[in-house]
C-alpha positions in Angstrom: -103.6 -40.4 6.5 -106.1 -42.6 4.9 -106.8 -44.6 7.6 -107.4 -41.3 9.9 -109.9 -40.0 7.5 -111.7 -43.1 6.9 -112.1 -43.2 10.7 -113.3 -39.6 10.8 -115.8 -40.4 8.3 -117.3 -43.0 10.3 -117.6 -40.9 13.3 -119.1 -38.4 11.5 -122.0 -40.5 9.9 -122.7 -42.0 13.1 -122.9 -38.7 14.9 -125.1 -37.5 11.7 -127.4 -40.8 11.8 -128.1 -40.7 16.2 -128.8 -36.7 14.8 -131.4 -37.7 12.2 -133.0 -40.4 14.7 -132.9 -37.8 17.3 -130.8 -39.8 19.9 -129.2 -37.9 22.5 -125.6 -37.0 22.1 -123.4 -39.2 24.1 -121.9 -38.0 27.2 -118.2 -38.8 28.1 -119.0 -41.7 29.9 -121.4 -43.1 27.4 -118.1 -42.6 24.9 -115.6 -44.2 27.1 -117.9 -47.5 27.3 -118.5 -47.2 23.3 -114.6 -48.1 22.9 -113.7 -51.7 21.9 -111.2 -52.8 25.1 -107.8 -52.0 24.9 -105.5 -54.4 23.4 -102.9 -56.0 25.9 -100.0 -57.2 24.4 -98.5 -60.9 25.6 -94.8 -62.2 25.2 -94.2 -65.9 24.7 -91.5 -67.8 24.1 -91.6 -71.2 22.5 -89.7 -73.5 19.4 -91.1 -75.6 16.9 -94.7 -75.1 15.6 -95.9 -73.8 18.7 -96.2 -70.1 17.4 -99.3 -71.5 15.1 -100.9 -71.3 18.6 -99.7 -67.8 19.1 -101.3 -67.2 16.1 -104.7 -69.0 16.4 -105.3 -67.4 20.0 -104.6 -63.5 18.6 -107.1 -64.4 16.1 -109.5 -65.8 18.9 -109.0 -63.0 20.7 -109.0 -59.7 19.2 -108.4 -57.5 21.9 -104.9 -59.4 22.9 -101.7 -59.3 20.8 -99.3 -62.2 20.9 -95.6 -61.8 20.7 -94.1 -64.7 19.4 -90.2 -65.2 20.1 -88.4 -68.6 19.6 -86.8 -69.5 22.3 -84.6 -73.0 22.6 -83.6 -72.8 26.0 -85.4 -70.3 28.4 -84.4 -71.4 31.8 -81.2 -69.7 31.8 -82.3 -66.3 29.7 -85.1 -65.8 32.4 -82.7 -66.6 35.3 -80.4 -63.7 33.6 -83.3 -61.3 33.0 -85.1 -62.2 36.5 -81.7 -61.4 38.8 -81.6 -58.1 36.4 -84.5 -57.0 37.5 -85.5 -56.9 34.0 -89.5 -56.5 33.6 -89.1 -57.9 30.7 -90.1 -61.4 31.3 -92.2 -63.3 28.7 -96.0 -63.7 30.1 -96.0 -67.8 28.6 -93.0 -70.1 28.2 -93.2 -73.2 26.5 -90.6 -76.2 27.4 -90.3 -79.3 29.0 -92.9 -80.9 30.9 -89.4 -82.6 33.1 -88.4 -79.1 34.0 -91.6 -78.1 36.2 -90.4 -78.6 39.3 -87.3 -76.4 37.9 -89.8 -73.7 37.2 -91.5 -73.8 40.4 -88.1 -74.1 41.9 -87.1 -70.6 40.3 -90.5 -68.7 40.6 -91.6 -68.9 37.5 -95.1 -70.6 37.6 -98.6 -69.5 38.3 -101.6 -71.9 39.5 -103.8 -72.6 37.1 -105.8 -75.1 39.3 -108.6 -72.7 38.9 -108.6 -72.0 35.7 -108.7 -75.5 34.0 -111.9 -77.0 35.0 -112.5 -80.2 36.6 -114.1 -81.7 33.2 -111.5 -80.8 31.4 -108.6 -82.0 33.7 -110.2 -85.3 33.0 -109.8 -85.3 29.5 -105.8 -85.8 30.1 -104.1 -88.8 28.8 -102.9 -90.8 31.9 -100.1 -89.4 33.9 -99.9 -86.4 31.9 -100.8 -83.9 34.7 -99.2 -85.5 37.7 -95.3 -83.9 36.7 -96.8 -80.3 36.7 -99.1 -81.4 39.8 -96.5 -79.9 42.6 -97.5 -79.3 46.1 -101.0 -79.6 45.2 -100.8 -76.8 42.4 -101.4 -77.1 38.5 -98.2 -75.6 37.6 -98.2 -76.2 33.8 -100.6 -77.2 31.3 -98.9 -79.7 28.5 -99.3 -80.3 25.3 -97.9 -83.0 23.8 -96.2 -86.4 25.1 -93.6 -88.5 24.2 -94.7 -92.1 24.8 -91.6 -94.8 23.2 -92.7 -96.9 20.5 -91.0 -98.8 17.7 -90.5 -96.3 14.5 -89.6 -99.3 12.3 -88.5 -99.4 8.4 -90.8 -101.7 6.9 -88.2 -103.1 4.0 -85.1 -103.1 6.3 -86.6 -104.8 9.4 -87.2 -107.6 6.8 -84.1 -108.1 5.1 -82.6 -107.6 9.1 -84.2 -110.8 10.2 -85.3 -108.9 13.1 -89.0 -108.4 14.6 -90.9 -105.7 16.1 -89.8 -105.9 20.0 -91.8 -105.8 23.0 -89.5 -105.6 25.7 -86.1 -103.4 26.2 -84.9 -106.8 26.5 -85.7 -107.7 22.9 -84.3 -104.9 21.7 -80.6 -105.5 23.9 -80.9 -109.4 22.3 -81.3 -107.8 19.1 -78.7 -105.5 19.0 -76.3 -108.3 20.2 -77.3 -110.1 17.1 -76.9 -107.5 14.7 -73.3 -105.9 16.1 -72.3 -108.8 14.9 -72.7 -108.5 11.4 -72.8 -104.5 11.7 -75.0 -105.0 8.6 -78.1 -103.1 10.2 -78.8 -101.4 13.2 -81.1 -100.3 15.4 -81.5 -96.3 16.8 -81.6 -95.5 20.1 -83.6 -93.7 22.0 -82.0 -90.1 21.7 -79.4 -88.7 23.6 -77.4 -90.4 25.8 -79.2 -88.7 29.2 -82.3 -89.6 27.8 -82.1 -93.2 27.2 -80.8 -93.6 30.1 -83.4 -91.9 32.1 -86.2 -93.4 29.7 -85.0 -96.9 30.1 -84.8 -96.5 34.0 -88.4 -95.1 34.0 -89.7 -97.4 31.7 -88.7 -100.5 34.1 -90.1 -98.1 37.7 -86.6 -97.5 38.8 -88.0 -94.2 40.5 -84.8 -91.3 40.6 -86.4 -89.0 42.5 -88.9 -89.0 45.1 -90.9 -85.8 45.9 -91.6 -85.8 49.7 -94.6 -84.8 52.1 -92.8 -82.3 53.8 -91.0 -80.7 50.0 -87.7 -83.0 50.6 -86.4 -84.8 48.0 -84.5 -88.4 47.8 -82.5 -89.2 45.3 -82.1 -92.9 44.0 -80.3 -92.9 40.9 -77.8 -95.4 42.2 -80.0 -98.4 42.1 -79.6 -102.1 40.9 -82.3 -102.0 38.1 -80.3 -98.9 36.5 -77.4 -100.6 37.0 -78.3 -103.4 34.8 -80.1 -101.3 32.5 -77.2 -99.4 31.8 -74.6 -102.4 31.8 -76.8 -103.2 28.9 -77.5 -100.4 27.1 -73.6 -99.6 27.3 -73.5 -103.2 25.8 -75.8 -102.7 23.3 -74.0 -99.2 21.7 -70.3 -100.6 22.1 -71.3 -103.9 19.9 -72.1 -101.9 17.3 -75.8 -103.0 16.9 -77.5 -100.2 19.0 -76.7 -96.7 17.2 -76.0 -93.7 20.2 -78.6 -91.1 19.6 -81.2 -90.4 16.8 -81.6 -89.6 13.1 -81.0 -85.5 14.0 -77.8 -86.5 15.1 -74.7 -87.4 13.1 -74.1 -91.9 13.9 -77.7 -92.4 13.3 -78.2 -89.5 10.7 -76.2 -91.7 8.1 -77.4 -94.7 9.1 -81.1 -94.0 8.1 -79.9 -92.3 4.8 -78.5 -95.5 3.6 -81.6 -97.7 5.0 -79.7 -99.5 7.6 -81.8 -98.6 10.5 -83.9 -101.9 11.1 -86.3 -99.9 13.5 -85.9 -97.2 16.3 -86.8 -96.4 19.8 -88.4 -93.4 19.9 -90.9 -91.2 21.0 -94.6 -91.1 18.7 -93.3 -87.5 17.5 -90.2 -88.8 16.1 -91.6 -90.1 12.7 -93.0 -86.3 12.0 -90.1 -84.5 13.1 -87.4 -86.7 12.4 -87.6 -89.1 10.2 -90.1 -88.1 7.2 -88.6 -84.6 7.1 -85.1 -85.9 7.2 -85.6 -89.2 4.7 -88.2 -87.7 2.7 -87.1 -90.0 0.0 -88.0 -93.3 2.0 -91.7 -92.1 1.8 -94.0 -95.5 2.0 -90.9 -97.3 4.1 -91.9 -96.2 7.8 -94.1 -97.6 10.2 -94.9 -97.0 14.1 -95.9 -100.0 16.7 -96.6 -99.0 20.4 -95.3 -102.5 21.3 -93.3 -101.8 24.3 -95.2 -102.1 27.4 -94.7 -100.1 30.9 -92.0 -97.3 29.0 -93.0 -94.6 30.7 -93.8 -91.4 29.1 -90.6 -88.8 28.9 -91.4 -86.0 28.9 -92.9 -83.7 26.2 -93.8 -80.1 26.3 -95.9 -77.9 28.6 -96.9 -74.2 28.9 -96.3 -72.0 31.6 -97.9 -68.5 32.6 -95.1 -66.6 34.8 -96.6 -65.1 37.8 -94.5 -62.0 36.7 -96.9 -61.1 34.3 -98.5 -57.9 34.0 -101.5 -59.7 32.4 -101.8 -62.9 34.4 -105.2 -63.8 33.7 -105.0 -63.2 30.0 -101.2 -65.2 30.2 -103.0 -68.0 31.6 -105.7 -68.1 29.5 -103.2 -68.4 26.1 -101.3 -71.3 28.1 -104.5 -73.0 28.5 -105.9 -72.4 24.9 -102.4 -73.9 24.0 -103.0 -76.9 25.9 -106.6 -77.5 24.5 -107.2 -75.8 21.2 -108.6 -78.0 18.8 -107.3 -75.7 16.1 -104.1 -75.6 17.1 -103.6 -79.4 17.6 -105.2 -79.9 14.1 -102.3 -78.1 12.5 -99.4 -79.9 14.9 -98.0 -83.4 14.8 -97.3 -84.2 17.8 -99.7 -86.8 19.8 -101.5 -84.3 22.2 -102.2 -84.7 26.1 -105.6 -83.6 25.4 -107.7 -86.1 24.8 -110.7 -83.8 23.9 -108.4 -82.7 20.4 -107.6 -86.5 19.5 -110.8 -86.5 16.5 -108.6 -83.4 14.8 -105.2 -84.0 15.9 -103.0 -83.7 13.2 -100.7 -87.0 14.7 -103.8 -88.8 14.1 -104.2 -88.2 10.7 -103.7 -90.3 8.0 -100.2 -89.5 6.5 -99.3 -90.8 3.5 -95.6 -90.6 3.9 -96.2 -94.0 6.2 -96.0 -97.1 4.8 -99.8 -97.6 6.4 -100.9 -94.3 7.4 -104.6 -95.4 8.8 -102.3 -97.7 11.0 -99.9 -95.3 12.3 -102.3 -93.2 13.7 -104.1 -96.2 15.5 -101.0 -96.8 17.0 -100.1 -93.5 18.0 -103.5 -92.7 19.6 -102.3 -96.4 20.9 -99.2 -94.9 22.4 -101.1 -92.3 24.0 -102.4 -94.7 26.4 -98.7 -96.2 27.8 -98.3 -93.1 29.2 -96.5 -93.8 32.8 -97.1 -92.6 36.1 -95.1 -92.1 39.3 -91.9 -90.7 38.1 -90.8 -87.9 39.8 -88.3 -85.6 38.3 -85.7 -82.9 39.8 -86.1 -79.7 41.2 -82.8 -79.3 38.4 -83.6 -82.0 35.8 -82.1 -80.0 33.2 -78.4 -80.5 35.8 -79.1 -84.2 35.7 -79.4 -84.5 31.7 -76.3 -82.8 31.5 -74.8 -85.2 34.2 -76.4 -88.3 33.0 -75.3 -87.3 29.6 -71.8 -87.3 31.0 -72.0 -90.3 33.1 -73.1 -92.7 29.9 -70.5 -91.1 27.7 -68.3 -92.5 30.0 -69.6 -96.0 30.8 -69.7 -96.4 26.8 -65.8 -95.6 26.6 -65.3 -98.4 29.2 -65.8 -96.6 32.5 -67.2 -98.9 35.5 -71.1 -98.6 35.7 -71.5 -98.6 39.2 -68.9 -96.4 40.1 -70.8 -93.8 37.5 -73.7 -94.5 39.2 -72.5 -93.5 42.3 -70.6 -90.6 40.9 -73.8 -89.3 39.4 -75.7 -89.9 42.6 -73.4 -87.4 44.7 -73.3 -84.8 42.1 -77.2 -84.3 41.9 -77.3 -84.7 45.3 -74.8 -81.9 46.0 -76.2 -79.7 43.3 -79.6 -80.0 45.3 -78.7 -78.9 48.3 -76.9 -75.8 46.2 -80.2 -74.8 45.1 -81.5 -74.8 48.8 -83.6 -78.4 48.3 -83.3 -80.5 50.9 -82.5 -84.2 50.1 -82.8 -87.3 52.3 
């Protein structure tokens, strides 16, 4: 009631002051373009710290109202909701940058060539644009990336006897040396389809290849992989290359007792794995981009569904996402945006690292190994399963070649179930 009557009673004096100046009385259409615009409403669906955008676009724009809804894995819910015929589709979708051509496979993508400007297209770290580049359209805008570099424990890497790689095949040598001690160890990459994927890209052993005419080819049975993965598969079974990362259970209890020499990892991983998880080894950790030619794997990206009933303003959050300095201020991962890198929060100076002025060198560093010409799937998130599977296997002892193979035919097959033609 109080709000009603404290609205009525600024109606009233401004009826009572146009009297007293002796202004006309408005006329219904002079009314109607008196209102402020009607708020729209927007539905996004995201994880992580990504609703601090949410939050800083609603305050930039007071006439839209954002819906924030954390979402882990959207492909499948929106699959669900879209055969449905459920209208209740979110407007933006943040996930994987690997899983645009699975969007665009499935409908759920809207240019935004037009609406990021050439100037600012420009101010993308290298590569970063080209996976959400299909068939000529801007697909996605990302935000982050997930260059590898060498999270390493300053004290540890010491007493290890190791050094700071620079090639994958420093760290297999390494691994060898300490599996034979099983003192120390270092952490891999993350989970098993990953590394795999991340090694093979990092040494331009191209999977997929998007063709001219929309065909695929697939060329995940190849003999760099093949070696990659006979030593990778090496590496984990002597003991001195840990399976996955510190948010999972092997590695997780390796870096609580500080034997962890240094990890393989993306430039996020320090933020959101290692100085929330060990908070206790505060002043241990340091980052290196040292390993040349990895690739960049991945990251995140926003996505305005074409289903929206407010496209514009849907594409216009995915882009403030994308670009917002004061969003990127507040999150730690290293952004695609080069026009946010003087507020960025991964490039401030945390004092959880062992040398926090250089750490963020580095990762700015990192931003610049960003690869380019990898191609992902039409289904990428079918070939992490797979490729998750297929290492499982060739780290319990099966034949790496006949994996390879094996994983070859199934993406192939579950291709051409999706209607994409392969050659």
């Amino acid at each position: 009631m109080k709000r009603i009557k404290t609205r009525a009673g600024v109606v009233a004096a401004a009826l009572l002051t146009a009297l007293v100046a002796g202004a006309p009385m408005a006329g219904p259409a002079a009314a109607r373009a008196a209102r402020p615009q009607d708020q729209i409403t927007l539905h996004m669906w995201a994880w992580a710290d990504r609703n601090l955008c949410a939050q800083d676009f609603a305050k930039a724009n007071p006439t839209i109202k954002v819906v924030y809804t954390e979402q882990l894995n959207p492909i499948p819910k929106l699959n669900v909701l879209k055969r449905a015929g459920n209208s209740n589709l979110p407007d933006v979708v943040f996930d994987n940058i690997e899983y645009a051509a699975n969007y665009a496979q499935l409908g759920f993508v809207s240019d935004l060539s037009a609406v990021v400007p050439a100037a600012v297209k420009a101010k993308y770290a290298p590569g970063t644009l080209a996976p959400l580049t299909i068939n000529g359209k801007l697909v996605g805008v990302p935000h982050d990336m997930a260059a590898l570099g060498i999270w390493y424990n300053v004290n540890t890497l010491k007493a290890s006897g190791l050094s700071i790689p620079h090639s994958f095949d420093q760290v297999f040598a390494a691994a060898a040396t300490l599996g034979k001690t099983k003192k120390y160890a270092i952490s891999g990459i993350g989970t098993l389809a990953f590394a795999l994927e991340s090694l093979a890209w990092g040494a331009h052993a191209n999977w997929f290849t998007a063709n001219s005419d929309g065909s695929y080819t697939v060329n995940i049975d190849n003999a760099i992989t093949e070696k990659l993965a006979t030593s990778y598969v090496a590496a984990i079974r002597s003991g001195g290359l840990l399976p996955d990362d510190p948010f999972s259970p092997v590695s997780g209890k390796a870096y609580a007792q500080h034997k962890v020499a240094y990890a393989m990892g993306p430039n996020w991983l320090g933020h959101y794995g290692i100085e929330p998880g060990y908070p206790k080894q505060k002043g241990e950790w340091s980052f290196q981009a040292s390993l040349p030619s990895v690739g960049w794997w991945g990251g995140g990206a926003f996505y305005a569904l074409p289903q929206s009933q407010n496209l514009a303003a849907a594409q216009k959050l995915a882009v403030y996402c994308s670009t917002s300095p004061t969003f990127q201020a507040q999150a730690a991962t290293v952004p695609s945006f080069t026009g946010v890198y003087n507020v960025a929060g991964a490039f401030q100076k945390d004092p959880f690292f062992a040398d926090p002025a250089g750490t963020a060198a580095q990762l700015r560093l990192s931003a610049q190994h960003t690869g380019t010409g990898w191609a992902f799937s039409p289904n990428q998130s079918y070939v992490d399963t797979q490729v998750a599977a297929a290492t499982a296997a060739m780290v319990n002892g099966a034949d790496v070649h006949t994996q390879l193979a094996k994983l070859q035919q199934q993406v192939i097959s579950n291709l051409k179930l999706q209607g994409v033609s392969v050659k």
